[in-house]
C-alpha positions as CSV (number, residue, x, y, z in Angstrom):
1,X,-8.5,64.4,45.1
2,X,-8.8,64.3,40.9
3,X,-5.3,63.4,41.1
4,X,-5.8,60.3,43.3
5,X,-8.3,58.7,41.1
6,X,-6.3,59.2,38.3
7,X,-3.7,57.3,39.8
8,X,-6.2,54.5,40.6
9,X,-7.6,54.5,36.8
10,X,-3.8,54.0,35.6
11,X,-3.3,51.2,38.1
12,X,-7.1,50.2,36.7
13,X,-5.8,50.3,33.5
14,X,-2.5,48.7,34.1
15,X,-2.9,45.9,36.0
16,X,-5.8,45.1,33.4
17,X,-2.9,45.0,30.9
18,X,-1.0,42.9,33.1
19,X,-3.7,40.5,33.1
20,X,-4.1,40.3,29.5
21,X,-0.6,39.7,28.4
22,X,-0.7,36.8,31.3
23,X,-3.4,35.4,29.2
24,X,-1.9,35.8,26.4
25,X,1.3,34.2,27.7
26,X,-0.8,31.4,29.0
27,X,-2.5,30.7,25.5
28,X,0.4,31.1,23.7
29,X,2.0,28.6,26.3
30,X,-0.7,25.9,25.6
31,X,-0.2,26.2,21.8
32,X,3.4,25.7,22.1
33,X,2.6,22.5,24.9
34,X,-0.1,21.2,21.9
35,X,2.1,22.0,18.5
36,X,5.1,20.4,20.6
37,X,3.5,17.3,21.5
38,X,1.9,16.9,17.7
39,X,5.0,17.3,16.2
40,X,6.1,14.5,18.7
41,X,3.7,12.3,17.0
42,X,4.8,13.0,13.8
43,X,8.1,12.5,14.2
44,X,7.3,8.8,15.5
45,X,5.1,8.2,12.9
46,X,7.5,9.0,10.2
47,X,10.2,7.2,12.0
48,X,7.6,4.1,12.1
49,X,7.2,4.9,8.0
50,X,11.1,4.9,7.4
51,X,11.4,1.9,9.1
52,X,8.7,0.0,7.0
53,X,10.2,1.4,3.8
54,X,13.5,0.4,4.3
55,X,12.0,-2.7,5.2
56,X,10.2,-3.0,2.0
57,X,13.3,-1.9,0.1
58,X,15.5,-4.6,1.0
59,X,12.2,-7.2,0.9
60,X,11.9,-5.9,-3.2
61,X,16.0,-6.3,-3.3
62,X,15.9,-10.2,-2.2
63,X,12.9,-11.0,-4.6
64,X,15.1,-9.2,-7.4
65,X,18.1,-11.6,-6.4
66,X,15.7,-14.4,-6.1
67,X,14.2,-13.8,-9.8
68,X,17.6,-12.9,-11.2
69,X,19.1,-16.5,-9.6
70,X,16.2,-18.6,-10.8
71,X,16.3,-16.7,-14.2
72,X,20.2,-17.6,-14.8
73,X,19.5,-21.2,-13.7
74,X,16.4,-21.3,-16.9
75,X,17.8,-22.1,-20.4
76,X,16.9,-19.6,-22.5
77,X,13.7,-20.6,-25.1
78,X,15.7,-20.0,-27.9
79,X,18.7,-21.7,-26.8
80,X,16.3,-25.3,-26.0
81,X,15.1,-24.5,-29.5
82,X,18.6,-24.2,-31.9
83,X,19.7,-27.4,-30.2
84,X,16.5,-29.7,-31.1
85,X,16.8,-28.0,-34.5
86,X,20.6,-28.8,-34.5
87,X,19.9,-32.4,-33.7
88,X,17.3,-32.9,-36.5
């Protein structure tokens, strides 16, 4: 008889544990679903981020061309002002 409800407390006892490692499988299962699908996110936002930047880069790199162009096609000021001296 003592030895049959010692039996039952083990099963008691074990399928208890059995229960809280489902649990905990189960949270730890939601984490990874929840920490998966943020890093989703953030990898599409920083993709979106590259994307904008190297868009910016090559935006900066034609305005530098652009300046650089219309600088060569400017005389210089003190080039216009040795050649009105030079003439006087």
């Amino acid at each position: 008889m003592r030895r049959l409800s010692i039996e039952r407390c083990l099963i008691l006892v074990f399928a208890f544990a059995l229960l809280l490692s489902g649990y905990g499988w189960w949270q730890g299962s939601r984490e990874l679903k929840a920490t998966t699908t943020a890093n989703n996110h953030l990898r599409q936002a920083l993709g979106d981020l590259v994307v904008n930047i190297a868009a910016k880069d090559r935006e900066i790199d034609r305005l530098q061309q652009a300046l650089c162009q219309a600088s060569e096609q400017l005389p210089l000021p003190h080039e216009s002002d040795s050649s009105d001296s030079a003439e006087r």
